[in-house]
C-alpha positions as CSV (number, residue, x, y, z in Angstrom):
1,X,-7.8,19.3,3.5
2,X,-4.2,18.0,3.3
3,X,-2.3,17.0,6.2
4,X,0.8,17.9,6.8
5,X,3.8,15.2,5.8
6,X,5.3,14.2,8.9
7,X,1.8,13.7,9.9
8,X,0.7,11.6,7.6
9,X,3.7,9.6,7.4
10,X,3.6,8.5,10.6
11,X,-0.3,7.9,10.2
12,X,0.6,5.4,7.5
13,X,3.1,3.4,9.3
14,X,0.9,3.1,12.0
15,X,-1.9,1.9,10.0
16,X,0.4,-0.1,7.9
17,X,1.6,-1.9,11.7
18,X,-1.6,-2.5,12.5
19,X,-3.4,-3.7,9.9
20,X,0.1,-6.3,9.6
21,X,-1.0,-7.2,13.0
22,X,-4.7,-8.5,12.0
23,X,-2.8,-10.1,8.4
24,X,0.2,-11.8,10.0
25,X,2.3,-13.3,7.2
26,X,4.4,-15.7,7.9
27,X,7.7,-17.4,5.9
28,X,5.9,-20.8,6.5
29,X,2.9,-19.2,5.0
30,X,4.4,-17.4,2.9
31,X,6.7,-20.5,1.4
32,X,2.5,-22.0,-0.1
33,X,2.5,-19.3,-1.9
34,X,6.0,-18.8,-3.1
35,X,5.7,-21.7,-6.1
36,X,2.7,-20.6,-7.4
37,X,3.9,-16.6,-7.9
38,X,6.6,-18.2,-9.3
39,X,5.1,-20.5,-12.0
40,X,2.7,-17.3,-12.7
41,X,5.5,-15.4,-13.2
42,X,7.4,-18.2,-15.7
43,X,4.0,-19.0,-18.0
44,X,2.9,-15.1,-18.1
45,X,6.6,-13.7,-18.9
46,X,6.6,-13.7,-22.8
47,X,8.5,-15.9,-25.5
48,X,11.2,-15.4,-27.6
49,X,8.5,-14.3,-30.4
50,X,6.9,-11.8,-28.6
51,X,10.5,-9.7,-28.3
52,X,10.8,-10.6,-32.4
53,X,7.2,-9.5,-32.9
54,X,7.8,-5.8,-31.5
55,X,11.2,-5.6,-33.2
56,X,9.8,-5.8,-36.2
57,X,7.0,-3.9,-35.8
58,X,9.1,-1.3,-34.4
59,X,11.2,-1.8,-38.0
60,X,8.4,-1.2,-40.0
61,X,6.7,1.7,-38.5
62,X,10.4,3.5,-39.5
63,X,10.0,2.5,-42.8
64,X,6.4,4.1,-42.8
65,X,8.3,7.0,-41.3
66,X,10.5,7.1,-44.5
67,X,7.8,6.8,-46.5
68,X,5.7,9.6,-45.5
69,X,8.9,11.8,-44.8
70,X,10.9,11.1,-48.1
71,X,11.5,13.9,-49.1
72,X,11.9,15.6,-45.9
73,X,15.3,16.5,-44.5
74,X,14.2,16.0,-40.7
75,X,12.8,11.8,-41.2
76,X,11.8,11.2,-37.6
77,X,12.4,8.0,-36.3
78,X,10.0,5.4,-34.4
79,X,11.1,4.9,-30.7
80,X,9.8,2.1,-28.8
81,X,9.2,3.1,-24.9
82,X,6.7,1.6,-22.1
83,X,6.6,-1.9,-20.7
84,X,8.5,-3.2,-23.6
85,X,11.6,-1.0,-23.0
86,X,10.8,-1.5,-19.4
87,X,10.6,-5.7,-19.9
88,X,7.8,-5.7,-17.8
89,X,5.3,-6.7,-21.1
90,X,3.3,-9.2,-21.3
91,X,1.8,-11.0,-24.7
92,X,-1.4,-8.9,-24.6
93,X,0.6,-5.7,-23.6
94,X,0.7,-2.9,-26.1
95,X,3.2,-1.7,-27.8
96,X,4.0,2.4,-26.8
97,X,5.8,4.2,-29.8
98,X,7.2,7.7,-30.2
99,X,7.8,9.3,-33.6
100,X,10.9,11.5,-32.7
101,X,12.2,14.1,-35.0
102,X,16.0,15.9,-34.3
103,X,14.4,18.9,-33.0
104,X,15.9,18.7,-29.6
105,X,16.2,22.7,-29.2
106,X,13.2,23.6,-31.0
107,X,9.4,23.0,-28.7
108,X,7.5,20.5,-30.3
109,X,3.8,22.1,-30.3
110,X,0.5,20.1,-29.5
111,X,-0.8,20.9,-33.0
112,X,2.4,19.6,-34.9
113,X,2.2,16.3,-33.0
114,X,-1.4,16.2,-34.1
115,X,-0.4,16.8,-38.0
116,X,2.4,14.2,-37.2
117,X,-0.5,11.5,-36.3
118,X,-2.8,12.5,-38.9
119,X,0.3,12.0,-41.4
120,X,1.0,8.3,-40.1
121,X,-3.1,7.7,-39.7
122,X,-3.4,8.6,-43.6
123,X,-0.9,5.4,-44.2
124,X,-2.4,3.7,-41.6
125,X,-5.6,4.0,-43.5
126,X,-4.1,2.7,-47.0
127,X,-3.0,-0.6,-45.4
128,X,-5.9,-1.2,-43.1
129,X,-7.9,-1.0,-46.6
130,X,-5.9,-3.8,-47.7
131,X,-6.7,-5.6,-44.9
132,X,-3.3,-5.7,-42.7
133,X,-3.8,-3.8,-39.9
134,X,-7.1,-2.7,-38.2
135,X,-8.3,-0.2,-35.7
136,X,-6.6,2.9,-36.9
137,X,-7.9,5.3,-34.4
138,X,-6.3,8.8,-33.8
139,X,-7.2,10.3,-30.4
140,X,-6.3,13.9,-30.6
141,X,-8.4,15.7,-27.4
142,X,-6.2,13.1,-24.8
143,X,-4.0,15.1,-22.8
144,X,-0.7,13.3,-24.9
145,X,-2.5,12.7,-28.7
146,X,-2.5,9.2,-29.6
147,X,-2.4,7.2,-32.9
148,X,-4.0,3.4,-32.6
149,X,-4.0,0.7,-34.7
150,X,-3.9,-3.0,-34.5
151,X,-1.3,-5.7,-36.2
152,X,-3.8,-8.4,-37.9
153,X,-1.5,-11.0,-37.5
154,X,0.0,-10.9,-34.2
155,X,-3.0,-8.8,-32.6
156,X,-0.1,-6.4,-30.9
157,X,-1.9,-3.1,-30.6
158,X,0.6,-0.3,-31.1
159,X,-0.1,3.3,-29.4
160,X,2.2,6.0,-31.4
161,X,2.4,9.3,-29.6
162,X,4.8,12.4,-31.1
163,X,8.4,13.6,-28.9
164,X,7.1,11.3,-26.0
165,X,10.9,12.0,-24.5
166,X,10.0,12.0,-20.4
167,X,7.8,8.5,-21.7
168,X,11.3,7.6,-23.2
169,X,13.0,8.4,-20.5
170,X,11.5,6.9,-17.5
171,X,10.9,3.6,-19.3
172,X,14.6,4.0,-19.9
173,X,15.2,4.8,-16.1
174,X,12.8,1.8,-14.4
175,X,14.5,-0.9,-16.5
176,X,18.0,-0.1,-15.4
177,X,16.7,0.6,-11.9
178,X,15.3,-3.1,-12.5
179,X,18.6,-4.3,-12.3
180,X,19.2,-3.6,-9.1
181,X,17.5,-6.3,-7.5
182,X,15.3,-9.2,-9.4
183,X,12.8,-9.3,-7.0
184,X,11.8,-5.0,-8.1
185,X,11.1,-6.6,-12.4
186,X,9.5,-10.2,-10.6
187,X,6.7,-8.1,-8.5
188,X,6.2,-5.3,-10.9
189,X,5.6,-8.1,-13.3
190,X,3.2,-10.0,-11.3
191,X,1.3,-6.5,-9.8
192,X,0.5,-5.2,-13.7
193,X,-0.8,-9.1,-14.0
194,X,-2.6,-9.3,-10.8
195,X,-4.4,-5.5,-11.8
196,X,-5.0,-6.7,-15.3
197,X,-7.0,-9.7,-14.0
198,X,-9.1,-7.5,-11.9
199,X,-9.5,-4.6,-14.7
200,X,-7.8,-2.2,-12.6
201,X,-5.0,-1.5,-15.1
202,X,-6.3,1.4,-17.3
203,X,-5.8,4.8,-16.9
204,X,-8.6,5.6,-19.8
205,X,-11.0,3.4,-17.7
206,X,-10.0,5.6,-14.9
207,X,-7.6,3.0,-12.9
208,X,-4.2,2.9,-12.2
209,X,-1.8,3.1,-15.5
210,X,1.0,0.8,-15.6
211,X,3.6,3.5,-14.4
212,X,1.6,4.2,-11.4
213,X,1.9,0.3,-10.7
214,X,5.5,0.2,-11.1
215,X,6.5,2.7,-8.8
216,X,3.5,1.4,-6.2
217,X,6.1,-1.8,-6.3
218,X,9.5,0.4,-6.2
219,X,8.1,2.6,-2.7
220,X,7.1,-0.6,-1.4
221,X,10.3,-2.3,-1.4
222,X,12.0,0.8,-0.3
223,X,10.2,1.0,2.7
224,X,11.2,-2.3,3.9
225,X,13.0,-2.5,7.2
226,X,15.5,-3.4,5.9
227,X,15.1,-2.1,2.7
228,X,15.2,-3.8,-0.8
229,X,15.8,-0.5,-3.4
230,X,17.4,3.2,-2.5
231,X,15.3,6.1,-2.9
232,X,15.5,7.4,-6.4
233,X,17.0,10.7,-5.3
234,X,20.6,8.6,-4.3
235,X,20.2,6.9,-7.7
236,X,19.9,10.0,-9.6
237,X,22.3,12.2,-7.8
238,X,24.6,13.2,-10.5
239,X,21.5,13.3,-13.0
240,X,18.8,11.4,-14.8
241,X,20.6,11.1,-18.1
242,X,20.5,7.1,-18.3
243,X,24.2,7.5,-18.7
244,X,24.8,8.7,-15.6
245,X,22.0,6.5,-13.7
246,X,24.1,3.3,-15.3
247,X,27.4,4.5,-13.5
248,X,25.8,5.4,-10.2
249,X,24.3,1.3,-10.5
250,X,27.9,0.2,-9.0
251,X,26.9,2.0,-6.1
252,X,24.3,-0.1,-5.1
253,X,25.1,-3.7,-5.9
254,X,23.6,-5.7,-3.5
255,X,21.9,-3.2,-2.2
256,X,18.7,-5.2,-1.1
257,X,20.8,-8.2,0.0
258,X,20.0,-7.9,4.0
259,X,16.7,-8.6,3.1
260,X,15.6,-12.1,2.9
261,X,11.9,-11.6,2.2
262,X,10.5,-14.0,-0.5
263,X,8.9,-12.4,-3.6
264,X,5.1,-14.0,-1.8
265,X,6.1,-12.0,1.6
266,X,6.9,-8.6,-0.7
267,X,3.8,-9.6,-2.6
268,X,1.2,-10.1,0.3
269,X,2.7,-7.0,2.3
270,X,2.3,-4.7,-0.8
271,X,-1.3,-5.6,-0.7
272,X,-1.3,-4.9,2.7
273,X,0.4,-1.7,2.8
274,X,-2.0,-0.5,0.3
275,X,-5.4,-1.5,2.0
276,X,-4.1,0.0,5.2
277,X,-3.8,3.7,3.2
278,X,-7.2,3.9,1.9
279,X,-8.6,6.3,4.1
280,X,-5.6,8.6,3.8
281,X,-5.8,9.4,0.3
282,X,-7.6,12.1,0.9
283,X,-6.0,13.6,3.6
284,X,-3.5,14.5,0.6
285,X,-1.2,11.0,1.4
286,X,1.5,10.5,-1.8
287,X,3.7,8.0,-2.6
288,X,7.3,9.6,-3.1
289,X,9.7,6.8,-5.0
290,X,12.2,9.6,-5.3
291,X,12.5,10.4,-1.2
292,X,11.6,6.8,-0.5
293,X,9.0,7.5,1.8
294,X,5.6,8.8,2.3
295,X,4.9,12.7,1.7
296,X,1.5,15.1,1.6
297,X,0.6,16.5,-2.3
298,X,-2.3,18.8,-3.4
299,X,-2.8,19.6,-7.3
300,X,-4.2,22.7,-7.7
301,X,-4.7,22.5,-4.2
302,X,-6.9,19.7,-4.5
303,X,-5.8,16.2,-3.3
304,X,-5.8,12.7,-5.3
305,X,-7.5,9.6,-4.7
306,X,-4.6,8.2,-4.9
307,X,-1.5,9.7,-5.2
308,X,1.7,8.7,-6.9
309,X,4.6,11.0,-7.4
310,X,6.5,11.7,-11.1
311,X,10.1,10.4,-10.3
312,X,11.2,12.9,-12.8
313,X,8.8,15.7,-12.4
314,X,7.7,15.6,-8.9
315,X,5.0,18.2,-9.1
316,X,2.9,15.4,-11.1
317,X,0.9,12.8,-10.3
318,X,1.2,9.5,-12.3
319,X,-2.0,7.9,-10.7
320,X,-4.0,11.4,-11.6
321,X,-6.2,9.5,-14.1
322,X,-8.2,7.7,-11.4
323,X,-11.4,8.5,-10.6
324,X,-13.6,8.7,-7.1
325,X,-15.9,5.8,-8.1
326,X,-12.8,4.0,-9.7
327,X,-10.7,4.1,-6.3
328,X,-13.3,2.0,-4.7
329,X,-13.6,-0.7,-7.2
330,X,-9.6,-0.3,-6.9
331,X,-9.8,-1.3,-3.1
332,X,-12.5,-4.2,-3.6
333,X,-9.9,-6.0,-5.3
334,X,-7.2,-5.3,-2.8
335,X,-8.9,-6.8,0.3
336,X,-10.7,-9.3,-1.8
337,X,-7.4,-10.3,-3.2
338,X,-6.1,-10.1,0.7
339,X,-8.8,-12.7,1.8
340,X,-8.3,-15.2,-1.1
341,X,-4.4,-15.1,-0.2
342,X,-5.0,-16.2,3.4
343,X,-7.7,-18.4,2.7
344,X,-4.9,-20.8,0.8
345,X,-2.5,-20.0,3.3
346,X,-4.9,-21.4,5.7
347,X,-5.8,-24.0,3.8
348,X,-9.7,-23.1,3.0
349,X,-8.9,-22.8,-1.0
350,X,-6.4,-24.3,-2.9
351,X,-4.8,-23.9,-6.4
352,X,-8.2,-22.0,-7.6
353,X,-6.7,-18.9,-5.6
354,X,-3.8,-18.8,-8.8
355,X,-7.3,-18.2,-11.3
356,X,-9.0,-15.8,-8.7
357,X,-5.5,-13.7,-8.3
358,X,-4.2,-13.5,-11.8
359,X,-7.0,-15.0,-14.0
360,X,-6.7,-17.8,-16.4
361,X,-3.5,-18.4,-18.4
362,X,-4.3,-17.6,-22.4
363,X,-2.9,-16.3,-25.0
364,X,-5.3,-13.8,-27.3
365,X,-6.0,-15.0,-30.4
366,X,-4.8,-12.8,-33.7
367,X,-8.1,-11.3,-35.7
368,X,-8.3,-13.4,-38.8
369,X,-7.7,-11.7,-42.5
370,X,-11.3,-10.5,-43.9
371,X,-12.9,-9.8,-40.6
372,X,-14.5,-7.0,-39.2
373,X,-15.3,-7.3,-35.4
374,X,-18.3,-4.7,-34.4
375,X,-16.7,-1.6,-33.3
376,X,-13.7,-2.0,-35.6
377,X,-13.4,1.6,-37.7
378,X,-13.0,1.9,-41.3
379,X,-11.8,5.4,-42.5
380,X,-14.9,6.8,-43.2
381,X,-15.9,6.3,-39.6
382,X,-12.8,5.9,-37.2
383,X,-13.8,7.5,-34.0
384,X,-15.9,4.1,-33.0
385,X,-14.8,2.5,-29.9
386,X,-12.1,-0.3,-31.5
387,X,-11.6,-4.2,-30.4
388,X,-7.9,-4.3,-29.9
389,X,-5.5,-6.8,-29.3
390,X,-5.9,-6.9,-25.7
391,X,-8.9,-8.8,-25.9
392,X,-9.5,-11.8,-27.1
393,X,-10.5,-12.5,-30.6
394,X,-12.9,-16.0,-29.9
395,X,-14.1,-18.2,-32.2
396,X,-12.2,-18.5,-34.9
397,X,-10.8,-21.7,-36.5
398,X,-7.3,-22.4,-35.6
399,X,-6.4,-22.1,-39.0
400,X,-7.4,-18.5,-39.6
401,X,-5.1,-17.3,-37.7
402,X,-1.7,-15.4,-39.5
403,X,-2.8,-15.3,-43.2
404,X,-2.1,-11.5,-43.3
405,X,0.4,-11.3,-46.2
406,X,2.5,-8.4,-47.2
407,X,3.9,-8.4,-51.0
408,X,8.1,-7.7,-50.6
409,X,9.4,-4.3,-52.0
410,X,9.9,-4.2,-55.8
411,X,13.6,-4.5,-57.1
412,X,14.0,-0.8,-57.2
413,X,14.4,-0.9,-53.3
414,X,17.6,-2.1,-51.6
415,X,17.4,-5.1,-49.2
416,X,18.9,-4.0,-46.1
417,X,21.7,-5.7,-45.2
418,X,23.1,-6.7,-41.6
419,X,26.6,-4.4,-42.5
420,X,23.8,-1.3,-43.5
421,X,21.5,-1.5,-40.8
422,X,21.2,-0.4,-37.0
423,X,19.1,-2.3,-34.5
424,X,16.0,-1.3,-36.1
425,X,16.9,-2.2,-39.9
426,X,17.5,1.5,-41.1
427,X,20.1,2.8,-43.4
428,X,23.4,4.4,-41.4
429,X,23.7,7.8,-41.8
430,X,20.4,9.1,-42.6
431,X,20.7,12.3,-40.8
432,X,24.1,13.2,-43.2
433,X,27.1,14.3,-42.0
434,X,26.5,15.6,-38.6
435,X,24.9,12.3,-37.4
436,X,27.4,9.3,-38.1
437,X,26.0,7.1,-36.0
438,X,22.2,5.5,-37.5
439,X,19.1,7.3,-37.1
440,X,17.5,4.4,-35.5
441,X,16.8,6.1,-32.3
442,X,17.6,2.7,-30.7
443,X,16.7,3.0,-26.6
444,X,19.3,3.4,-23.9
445,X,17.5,0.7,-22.3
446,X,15.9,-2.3,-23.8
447,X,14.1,-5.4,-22.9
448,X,16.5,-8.0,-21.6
449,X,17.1,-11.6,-23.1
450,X,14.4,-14.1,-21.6
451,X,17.4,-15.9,-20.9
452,X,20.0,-13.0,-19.0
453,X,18.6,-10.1,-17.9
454,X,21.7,-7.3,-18.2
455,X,21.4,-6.9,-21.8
456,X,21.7,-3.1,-22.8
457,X,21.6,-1.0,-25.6
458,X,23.5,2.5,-25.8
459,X,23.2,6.0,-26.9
460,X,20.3,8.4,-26.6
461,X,18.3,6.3,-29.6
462,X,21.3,6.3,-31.8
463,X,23.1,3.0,-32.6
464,X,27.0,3.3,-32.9
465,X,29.4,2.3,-35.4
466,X,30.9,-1.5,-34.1
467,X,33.7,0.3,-32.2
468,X,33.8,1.2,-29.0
469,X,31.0,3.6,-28.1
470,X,28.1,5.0,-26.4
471,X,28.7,4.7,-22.3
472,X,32.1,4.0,-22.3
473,X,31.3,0.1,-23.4
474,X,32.0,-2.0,-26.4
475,X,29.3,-2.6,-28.7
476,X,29.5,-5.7,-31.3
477,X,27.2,-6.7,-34.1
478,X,25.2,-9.9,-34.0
479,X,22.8,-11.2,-36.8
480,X,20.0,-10.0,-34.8
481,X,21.4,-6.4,-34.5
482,X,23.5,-3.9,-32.2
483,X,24.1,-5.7,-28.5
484,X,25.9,-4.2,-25.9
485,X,27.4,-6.2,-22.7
486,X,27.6,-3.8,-19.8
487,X,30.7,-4.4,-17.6
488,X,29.9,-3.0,-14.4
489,X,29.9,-5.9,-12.2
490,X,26.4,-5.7,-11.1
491,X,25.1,-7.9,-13.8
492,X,25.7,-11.1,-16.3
493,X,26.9,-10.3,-20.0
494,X,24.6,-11.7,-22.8
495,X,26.7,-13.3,-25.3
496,X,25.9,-12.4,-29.2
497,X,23.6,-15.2,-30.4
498,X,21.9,-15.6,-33.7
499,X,18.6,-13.5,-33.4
500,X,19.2,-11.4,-30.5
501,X,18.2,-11.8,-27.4
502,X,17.2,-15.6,-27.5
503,X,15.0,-15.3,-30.6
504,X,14.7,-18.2,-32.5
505,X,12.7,-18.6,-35.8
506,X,10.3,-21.2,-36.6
507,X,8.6,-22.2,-39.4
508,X,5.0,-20.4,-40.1
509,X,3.5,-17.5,-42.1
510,X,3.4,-14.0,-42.3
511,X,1.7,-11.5,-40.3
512,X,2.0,-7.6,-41.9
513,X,5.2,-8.6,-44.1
514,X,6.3,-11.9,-42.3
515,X,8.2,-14.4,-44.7
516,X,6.9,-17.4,-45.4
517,X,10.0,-19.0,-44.0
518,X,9.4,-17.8,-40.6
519,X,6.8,-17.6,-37.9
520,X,3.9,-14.4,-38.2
521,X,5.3,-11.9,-36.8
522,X,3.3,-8.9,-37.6
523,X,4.2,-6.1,-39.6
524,X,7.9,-6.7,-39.3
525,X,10.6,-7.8,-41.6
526,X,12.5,-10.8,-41.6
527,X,16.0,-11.7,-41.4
528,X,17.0,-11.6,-44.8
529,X,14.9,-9.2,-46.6
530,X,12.6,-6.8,-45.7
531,X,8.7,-6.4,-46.7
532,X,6.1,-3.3,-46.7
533,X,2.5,-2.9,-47.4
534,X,1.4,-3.3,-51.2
535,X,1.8,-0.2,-53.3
């Protein structure tokens, strides 16, 4: 039976006090641990490449899209969303994808979105026959119908759902609530790392989903006394529309500045917080980012095992997916993880606790061309349980790696040009006369430069001619594509550079359609001309 809410909030402060009491973490304590969340931070945070890798990917699933849609006067268009929108990713992260058509008025039905997938898995099929990709696994009885498949030469796994707008949308929503404060990306970041580690980062293993993470983090530092970020509810109180969320950001610059804690004292408290809940679960205890504060929920009059509430559709729980035997294994890790953190603060362990928080640092290996892990499934028999490229590919020769190939287009098709394309590499204009702007449904907000976080991208996935557009700001072109600086005094401006955000090319060879000039890259194109699947 659920408690009421001003019951259990105080029930969780007071557990949260005392269990702070029996955990005392000090700055000088704290200040051990500070370099080594740091480093983890710096060495898991992904390179240059890895942004390039999912640009192009992201390219080439739209020119799929055109493919299978050519003669179709509604092409949808490919719309990245998730951590990588979010620039909370990681190498080994997958890659979310949408495939949005212009039918904003019209409801999008479960069984269309299910044709949709099947559509994209016949392709899928041709190429993975030829030995590019691998994996292709459509997952149509999930709650939100999935399409799988795996790049062979980068190893990014890509999950395509169908008009995945309120997925769009949040992602769009946590990354410019991300620049707020550094310290909200920095212990998301190192959270999804920490829960990864322990394999408590899966909401089809019944764990907590990334999402559910994310806004773990965000109530955290908004319960701070004093507090680090404002309850959603002030941030979105002319709308949710990013639009409107980036003009209500001036509001809150510096926001989190009276608080001095370290990103090791937010980190070790979190943990904290958390362990000192468990038993209030279920009494019907929730997690409200959008009041800032704890609250009771029931589903269906049932309660949660743990309980998370949907910033945009509070009646939801983001953390529904886990399960009773789940939450305990959940738990294990939090007070195991608790014990190893003082142990080094005390002195009994030393650098081993960075391997028994956040595992060992490694990159997974890309599957070679030619093989075919156990499990992988072949279109004759694609429901098996897939390797994907979350896990690590082991033992193969270091020369096996990135000989995935991709014949260019034939002369009958254009090469795209930097004064044709949008962010994504598609023709302007696609959607005729009552769309001028591209059809690349390019995100509102999108990862950030490696090297300055404020870097934005505007419209509601559409990518503006080079004149002043979108929110009110000036977008220019770069070589890399569409880059917008966002003057609202709450963040640096990236300057245009050659590649976009920081990329730099390097010598190497092709993953699905990566030139032999450049580093694999999976699927994607390269800078001067782009590359498909054979024929």
């Amino acid at each position: 039976m659920a408690l009421r809410a001003k019951v259990l909030q105080k029930k969780a402060e007071k557990f949260e006090v005392k269990k702070l009491q029996v955990h005392r973490v000090t700055k000088e304590q704290a200040s051990a641990l500070e370099p080594l969340l740091q480093d983890v931070y710096s060495n898991r945070r992904p390179k240059p490449i890895d942004y390039e890798v999912r640009r192009d990917l992201i390219r080439v699933f739209n020119e799929i899209a055109k493919e299978i849609y050519d003669n179709s006067n509604d092409i949808p268009v490919v719309v990245e969303f998730g951590s990588f929108v979010m620039d909370l990713f990681s190498t080994t992260s997958d890659l979310d994808l949408s495939v949005n058509f212009n039918t904003n008025a019209v409801a999008f039905s479960r069984e269309r979105k299910i044709q949709t997938l099947r559509k994209f898995a016949k392709k899928l099929y041709a190429i993975q026959s030829k030995g590019h990709v691998c994996g292709v696994l459509p997952i149509t009885t999930a709650k939100v119908p999935i399409l799988k498949c795996v790049d062979r030469g980068t190893g990014v796994e890509c999950d395509i759902s169908v008009e995945n707008r309120d997925g769009i949308l949040k992602s769009q929503i946590i990354h410019i609530i991300s620049s707020i404060d550094e310290r909200f990306p920095k212990l998301s970041f190192l959270m999804k790392t920490w829960a990864k580690a322990h394999n408590i980062n899966s909401s089809k293993d019944k764990t907590l989903n990334s999402l559910s993470i994310i806004l773990l983090v965000a109530f955290h530092l908004q319960t701070r006394d004093p507090p680090v970020l404002p309850p959603f509810s002030a941030i979105f109180k002319d709308g949710t529309d990013p639009a409107t969320v980036v003009k209500s950001l001036p509001n809150f610059v510096n926001y989190g500045k009276r608080n001095r804690e370290s990103l090791a004292e937010l980190f070790v408290t979190l943990l904290i917080k958390l362990s000192s809940v468990e038993k209030l679960w279920s009494k019907g205890l929730c997690a409200s980012t959008f009041d800032g504060y704890w609250t009771s929920k029931t589903y269906d009059s049932k309660v949660a095992f743990i309980s998370v509430e949907d910033f945009t559709d509070r009646s939801q729980n983001v953390a529904r997916a886990v399960g009773q035997t789940e939450v305990k294994q959940i738990y294990k890790c939090i007070d195991t993880s608790i014990r190893h953190i003082f142990s080094f603060m005390g002195g009994q362990i030393g650098v081993k606790v960075r391997e028994l928080l956040f595992g060992q640092d490694g990159i997974p290996t890309p599957i070679p061309r030619n093989s075919h892990p156990i499990g992988v499934p072949s279109q004759a028999n694609h429901a098996r349980r897939v390797v994907t490229g979350k896990r690590r590919k082991q033992g193969m020769a270091p020369d096996s790696v990135y000989t995935n190939r991709i014949t260019p287009l034939d002369s009958s098709v254009k090469r795209m040009r930097t004064d044709e394309v949008g962010w994504g590499g598609i023709p302007n204009g696609s959607w005729g006369a009552a769309h001028v702007e591209s059809r690349v449904l390019t995100q509102q907000a999108l990862p950030s430069d490696p090297t300055g976080r404020q870097q934005f991208i505007g419209g509601w996935g559409e990518v503006k001619q080079p004149t002043e557009g979108g929110w009110g700001v000036t977008q220019q072109s770069s070589a890399g594509g569409w880059r917008t600086n966002i003057q609202l005094g709450w963040g640096v401006n990236t300057q245009p550079n050659s590649g976009d955000w920081g990329v730099t090319h390097q010598p190497g060879t092709g993953g699905w359609g990566g030139n032999q000039q450049h580093i694999a890259r999976g699927w994607g194109g390269t800078s001067n001309a782009l590359w498909k699947a054979d024929p």
